[in-house]
N, CA, C and O atoms as a CHARMM CRD file, in Angstrom:
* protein
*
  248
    1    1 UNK  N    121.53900 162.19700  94.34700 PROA 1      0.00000
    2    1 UNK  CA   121.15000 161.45200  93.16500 PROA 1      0.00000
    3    1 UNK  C    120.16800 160.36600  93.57900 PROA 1      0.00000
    4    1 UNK  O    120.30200 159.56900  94.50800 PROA 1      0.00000
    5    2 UNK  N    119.40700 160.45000  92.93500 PROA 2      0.00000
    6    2 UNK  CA   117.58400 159.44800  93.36900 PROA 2      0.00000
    7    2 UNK  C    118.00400 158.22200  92.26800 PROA 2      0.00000
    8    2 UNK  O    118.30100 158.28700  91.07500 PROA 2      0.00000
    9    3 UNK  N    117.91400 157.29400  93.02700 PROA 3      0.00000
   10    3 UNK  CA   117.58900 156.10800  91.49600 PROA 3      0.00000
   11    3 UNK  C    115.90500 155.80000  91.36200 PROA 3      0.00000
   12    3 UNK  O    115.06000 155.89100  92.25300 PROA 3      0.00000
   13    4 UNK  N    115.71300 155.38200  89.85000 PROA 4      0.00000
   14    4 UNK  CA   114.48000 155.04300  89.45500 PROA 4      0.00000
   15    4 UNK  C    114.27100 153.93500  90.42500 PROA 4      0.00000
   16    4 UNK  O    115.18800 153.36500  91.01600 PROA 4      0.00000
   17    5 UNK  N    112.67300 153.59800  90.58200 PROA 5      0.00000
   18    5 UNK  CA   111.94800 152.82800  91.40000 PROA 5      0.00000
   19    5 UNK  C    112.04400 151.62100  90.70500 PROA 5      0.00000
   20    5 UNK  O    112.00500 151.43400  89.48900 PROA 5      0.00000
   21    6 UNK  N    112.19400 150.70300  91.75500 PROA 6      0.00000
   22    6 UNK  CA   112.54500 149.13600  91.68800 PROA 6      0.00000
   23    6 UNK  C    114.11300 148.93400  91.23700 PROA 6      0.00000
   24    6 UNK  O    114.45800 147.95700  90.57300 PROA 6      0.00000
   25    7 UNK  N    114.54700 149.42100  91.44000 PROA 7      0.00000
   26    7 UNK  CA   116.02600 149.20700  91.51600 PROA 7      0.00000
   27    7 UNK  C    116.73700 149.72300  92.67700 PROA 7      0.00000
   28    7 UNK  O    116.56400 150.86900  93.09200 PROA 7      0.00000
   29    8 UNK  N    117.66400 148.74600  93.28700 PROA 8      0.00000
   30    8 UNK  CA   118.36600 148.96300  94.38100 PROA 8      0.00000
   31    8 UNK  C    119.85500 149.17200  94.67600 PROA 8      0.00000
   32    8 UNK  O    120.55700 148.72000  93.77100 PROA 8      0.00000
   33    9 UNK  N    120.37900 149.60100  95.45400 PROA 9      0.00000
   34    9 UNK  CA   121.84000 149.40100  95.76000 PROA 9      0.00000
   35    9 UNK  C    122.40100 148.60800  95.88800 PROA 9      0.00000
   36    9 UNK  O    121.58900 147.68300  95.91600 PROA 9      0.00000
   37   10 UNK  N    123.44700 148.17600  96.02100 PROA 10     0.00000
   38   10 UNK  CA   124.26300 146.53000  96.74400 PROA 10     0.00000
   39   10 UNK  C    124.68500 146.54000  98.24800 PROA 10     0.00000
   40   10 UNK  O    125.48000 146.02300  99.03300 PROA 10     0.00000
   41   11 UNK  N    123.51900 147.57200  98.15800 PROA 11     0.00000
   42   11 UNK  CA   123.86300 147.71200 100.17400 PROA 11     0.00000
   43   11 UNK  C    122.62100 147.54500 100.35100 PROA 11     0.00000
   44   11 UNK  O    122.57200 147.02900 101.46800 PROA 11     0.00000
   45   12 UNK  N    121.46200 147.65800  99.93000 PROA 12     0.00000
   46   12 UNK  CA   120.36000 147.52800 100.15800 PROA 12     0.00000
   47   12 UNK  C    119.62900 145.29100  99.72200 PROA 12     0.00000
   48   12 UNK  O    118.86700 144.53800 100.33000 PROA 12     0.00000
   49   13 UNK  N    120.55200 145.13600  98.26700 PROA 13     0.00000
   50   13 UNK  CA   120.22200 143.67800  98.22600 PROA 13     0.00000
   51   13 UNK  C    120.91500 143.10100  99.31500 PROA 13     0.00000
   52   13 UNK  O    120.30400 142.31300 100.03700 PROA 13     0.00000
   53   14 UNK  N    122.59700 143.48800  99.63900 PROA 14     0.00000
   54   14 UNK  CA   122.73100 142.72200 100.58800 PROA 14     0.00000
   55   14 UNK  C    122.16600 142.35900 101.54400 PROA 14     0.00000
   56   14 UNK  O    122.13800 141.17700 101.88700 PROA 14     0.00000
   57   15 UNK  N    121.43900 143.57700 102.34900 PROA 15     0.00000
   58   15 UNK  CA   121.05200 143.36300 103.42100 PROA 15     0.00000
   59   15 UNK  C    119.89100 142.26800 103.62400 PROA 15     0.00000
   60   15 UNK  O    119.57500 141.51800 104.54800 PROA 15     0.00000
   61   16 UNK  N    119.33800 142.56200 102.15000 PROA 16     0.00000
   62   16 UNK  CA   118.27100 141.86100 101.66800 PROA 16     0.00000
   63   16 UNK  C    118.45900 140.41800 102.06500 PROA 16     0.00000
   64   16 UNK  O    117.71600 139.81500 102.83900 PROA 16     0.00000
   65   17 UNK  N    119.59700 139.88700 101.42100 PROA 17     0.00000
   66   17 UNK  CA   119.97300 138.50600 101.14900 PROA 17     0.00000
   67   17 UNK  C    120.83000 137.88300 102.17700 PROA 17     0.00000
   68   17 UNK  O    121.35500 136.77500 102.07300 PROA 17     0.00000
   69   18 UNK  N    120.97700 139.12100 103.71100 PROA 18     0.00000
   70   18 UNK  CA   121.22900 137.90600 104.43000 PROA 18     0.00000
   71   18 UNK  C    119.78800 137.76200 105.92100 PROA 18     0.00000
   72   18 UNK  O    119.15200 138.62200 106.53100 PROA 18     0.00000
   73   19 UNK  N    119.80700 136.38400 105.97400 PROA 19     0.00000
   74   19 UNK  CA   118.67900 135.80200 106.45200 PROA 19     0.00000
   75   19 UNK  C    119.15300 135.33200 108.11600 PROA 19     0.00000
   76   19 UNK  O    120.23400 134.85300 108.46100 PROA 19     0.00000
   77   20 UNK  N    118.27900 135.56400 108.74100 PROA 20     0.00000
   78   20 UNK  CA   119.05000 135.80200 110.29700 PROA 20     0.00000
   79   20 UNK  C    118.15400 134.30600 110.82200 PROA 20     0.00000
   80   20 UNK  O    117.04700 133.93400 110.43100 PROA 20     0.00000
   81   21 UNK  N    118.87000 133.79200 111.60600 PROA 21     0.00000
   82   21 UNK  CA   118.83800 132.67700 112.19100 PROA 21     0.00000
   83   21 UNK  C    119.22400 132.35900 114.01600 PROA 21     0.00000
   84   21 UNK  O    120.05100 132.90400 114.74600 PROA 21     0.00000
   85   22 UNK  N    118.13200 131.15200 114.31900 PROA 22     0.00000
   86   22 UNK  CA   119.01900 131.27100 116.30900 PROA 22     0.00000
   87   22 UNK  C    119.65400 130.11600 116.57600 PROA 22     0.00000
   88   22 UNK  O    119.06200 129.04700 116.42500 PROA 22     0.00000
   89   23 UNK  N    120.78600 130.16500 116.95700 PROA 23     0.00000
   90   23 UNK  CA   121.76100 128.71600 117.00600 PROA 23     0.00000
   91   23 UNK  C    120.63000 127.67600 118.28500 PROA 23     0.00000
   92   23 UNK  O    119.86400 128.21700 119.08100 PROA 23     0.00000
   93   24 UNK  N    120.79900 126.38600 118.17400 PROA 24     0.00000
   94   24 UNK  CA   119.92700 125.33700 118.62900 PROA 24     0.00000
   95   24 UNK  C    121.21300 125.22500 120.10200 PROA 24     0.00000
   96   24 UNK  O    120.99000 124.50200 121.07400 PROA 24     0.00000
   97   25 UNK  N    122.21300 125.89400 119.99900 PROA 25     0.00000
   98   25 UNK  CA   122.98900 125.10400 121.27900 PROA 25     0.00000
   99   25 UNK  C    123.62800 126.57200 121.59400 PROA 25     0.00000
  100   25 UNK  O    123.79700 126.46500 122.80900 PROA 25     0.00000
  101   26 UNK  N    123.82700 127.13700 121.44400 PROA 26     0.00000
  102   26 UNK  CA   124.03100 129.04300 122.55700 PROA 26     0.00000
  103   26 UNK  C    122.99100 129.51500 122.02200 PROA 26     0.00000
  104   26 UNK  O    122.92600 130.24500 123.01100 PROA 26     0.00000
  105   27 UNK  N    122.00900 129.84800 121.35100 PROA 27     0.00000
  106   27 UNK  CA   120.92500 130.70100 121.68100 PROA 27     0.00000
  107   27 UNK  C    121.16300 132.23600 120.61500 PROA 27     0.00000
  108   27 UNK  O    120.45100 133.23900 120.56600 PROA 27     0.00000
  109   28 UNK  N    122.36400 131.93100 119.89500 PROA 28     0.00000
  110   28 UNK  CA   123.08100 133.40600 119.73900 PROA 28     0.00000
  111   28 UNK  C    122.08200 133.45400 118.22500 PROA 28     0.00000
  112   28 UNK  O    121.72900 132.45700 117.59500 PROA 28     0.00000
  113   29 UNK  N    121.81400 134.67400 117.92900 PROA 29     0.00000
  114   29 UNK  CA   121.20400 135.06200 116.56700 PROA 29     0.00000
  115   29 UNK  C    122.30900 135.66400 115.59000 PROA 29     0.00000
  116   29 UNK  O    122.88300 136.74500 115.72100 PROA 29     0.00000
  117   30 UNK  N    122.51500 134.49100 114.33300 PROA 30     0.00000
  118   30 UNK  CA   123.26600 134.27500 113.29300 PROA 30     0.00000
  119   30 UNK  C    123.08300 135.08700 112.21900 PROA 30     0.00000
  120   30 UNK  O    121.86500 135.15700 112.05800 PROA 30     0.00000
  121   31 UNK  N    123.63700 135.73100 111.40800 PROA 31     0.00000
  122   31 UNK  CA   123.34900 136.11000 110.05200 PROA 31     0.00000
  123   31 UNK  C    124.01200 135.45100 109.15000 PROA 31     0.00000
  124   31 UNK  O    125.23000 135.60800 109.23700 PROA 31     0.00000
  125   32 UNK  N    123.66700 134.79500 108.34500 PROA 32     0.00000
  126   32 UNK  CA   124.02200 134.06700 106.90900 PROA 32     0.00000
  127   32 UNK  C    123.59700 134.32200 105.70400 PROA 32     0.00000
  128   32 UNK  O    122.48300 134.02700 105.27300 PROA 32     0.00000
  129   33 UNK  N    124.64000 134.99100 104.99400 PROA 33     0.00000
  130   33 UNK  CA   124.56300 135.07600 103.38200 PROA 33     0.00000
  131   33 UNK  C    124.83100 134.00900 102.95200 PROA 33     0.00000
  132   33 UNK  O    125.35400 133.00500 103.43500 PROA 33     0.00000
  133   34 UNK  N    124.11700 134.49300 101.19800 PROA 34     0.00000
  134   34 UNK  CA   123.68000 133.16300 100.44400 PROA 34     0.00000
  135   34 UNK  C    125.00200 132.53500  99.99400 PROA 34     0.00000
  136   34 UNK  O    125.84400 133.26600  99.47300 PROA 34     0.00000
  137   35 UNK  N    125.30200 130.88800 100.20300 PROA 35     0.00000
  138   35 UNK  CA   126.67400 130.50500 100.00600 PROA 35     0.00000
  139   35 UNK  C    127.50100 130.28300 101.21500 PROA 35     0.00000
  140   35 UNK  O    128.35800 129.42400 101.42200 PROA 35     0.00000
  141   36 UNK  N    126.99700 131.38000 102.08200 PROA 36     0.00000
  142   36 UNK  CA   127.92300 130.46100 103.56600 PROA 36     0.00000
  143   36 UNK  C    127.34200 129.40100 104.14700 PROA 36     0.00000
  144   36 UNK  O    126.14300 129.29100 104.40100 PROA 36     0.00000
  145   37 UNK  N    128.29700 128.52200 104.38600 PROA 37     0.00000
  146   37 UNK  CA   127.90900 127.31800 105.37100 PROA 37     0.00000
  147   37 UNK  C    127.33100 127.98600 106.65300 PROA 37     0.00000
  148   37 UNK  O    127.57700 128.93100 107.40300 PROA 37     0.00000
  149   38 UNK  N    126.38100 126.92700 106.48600 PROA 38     0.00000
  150   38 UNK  CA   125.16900 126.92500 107.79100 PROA 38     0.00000
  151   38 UNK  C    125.97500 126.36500 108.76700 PROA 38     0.00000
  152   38 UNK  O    126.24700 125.16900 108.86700 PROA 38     0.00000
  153   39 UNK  N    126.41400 127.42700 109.61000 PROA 39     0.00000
  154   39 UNK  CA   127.23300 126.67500 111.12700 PROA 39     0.00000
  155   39 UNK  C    127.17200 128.11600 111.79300 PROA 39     0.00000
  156   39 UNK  O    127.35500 129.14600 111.14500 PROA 39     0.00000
  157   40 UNK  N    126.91800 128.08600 113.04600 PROA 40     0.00000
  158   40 UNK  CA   126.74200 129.06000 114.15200 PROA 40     0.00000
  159   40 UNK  C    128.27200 129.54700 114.07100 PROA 40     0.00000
  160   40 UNK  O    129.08100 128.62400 114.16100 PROA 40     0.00000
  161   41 UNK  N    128.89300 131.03400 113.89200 PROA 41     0.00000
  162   41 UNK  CA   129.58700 132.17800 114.39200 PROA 41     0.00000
  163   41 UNK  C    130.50000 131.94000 115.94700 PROA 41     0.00000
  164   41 UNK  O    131.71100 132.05100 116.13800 PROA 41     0.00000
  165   42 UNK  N    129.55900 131.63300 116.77500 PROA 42     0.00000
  166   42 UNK  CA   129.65500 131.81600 118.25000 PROA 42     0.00000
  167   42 UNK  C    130.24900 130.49000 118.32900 PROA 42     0.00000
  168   42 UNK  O    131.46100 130.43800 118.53300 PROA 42     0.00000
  169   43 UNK  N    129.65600 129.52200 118.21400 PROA 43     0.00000
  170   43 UNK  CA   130.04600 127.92800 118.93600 PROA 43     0.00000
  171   43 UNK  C    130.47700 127.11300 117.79400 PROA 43     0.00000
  172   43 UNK  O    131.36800 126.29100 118.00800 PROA 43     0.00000
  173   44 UNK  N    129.96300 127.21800 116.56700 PROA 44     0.00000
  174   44 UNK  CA   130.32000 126.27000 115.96500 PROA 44     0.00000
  175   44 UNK  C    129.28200 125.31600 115.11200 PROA 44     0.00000
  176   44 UNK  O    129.24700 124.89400 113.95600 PROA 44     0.00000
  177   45 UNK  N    128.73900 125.23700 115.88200 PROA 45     0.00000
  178   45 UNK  CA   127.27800 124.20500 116.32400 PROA 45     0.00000
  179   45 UNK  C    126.41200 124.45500 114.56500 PROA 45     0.00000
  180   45 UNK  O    126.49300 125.54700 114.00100 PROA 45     0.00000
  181   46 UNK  N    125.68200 123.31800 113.96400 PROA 46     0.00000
  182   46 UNK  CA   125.34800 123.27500 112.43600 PROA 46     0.00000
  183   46 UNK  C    123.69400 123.18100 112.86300 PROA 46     0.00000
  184   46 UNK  O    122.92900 123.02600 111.91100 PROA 46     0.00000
  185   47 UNK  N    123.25500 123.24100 113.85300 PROA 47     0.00000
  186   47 UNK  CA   121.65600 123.00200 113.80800 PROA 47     0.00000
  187   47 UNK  C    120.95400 124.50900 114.01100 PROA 47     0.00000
  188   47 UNK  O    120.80400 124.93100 115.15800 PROA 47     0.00000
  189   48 UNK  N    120.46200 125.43300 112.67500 PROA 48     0.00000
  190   48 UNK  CA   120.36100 126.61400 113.15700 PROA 48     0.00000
  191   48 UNK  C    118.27900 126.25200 113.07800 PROA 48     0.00000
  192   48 UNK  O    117.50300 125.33900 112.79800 PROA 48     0.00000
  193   49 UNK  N    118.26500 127.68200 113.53900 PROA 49     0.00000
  194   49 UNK  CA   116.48300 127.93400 113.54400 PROA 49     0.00000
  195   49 UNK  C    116.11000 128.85600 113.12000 PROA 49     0.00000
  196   49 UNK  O    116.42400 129.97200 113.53200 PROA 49     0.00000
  197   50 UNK  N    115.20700 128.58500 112.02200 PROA 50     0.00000
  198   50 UNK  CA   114.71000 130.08200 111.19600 PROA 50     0.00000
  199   50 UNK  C    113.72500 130.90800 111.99100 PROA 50     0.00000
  200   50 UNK  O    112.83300 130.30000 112.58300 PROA 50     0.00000
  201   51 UNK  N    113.79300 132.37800 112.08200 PROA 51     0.00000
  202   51 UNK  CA   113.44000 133.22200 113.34300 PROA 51     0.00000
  203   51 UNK  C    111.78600 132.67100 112.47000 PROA 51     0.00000
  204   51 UNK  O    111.73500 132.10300 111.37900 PROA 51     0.00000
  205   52 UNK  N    110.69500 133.02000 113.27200 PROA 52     0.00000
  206   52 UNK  CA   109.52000 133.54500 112.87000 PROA 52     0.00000
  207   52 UNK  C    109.12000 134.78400 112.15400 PROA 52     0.00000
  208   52 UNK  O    109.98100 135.65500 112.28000 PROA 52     0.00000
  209   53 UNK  N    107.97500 135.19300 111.36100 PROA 53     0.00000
  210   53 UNK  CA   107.99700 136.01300 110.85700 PROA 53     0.00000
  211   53 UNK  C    107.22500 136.77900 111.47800 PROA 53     0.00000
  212   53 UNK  O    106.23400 136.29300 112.02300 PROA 53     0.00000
  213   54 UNK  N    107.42800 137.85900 111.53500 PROA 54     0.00000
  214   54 UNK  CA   106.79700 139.36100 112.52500 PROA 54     0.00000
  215   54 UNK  C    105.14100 139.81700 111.55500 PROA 54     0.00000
  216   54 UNK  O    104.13200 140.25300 112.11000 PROA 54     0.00000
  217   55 UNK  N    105.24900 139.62400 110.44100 PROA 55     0.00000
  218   55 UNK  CA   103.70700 139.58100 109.35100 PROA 55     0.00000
  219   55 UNK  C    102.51400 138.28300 109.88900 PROA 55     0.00000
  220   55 UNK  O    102.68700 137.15400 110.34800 PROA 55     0.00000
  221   56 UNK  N    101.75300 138.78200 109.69000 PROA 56     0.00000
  222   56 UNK  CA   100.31700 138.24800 110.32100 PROA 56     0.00000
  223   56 UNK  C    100.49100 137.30600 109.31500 PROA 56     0.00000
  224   56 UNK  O    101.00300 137.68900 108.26300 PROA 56     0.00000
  225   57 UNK  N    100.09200 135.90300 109.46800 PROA 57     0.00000
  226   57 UNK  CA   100.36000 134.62200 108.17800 PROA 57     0.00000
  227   57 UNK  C     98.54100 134.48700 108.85100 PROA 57     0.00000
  228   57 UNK  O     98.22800 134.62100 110.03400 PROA 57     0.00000
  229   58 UNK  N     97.76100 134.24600 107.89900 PROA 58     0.00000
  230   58 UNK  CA    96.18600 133.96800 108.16700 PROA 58     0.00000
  231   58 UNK  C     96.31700 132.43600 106.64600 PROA 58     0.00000
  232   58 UNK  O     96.96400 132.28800 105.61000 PROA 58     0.00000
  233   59 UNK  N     95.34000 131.69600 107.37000 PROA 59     0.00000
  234   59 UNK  CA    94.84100 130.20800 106.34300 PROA 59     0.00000
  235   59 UNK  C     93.50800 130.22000 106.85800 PROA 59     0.00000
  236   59 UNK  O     92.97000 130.16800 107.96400 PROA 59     0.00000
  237   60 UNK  N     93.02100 130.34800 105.12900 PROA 60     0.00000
  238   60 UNK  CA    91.73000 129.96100 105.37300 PROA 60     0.00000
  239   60 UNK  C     91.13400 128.30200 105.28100 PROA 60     0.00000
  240   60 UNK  O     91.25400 127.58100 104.29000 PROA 60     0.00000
  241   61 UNK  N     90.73700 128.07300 106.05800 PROA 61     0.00000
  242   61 UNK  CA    90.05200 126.75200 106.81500 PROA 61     0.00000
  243   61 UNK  C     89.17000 126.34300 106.29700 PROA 61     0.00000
  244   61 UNK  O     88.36200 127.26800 106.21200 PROA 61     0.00000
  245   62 UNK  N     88.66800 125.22000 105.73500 PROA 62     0.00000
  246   62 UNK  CA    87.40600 124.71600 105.51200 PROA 62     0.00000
  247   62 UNK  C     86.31600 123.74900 106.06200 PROA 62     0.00000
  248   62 UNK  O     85.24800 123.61800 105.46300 PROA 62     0.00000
């Protein structure tokens, strides 16, 4: 069974909606859905870092 285009699963938004992060004190890479407290898995630790994005970001300059 195909679903119509632009509509998704709840396995597909989830994945969507969680946003991966690198703890500032072990190094470990976090996943956090929307609504969980921002605190590292591994240690504990609340200072996370949003990864970079892998897409070419270009500004045009004047």
């Amino acid at each position: 069974m195909s679903q119509p285009a632009g509509e998704r699963s709840y396995q597909q938004t989830a994945a969507a909606s969680t946003m991966h992060y690198l703890c500032a004190e072990c190094g470990a890479k976090v996943g956090i859905n929307k609504g969980e407290p921002i605190r590292c898995k591994e240690c504990g630790h609340r200072i996370l870092y949003k990864q970079r994005t892998r897409r070419m970001v270009q500004f045009e300059a004047r």
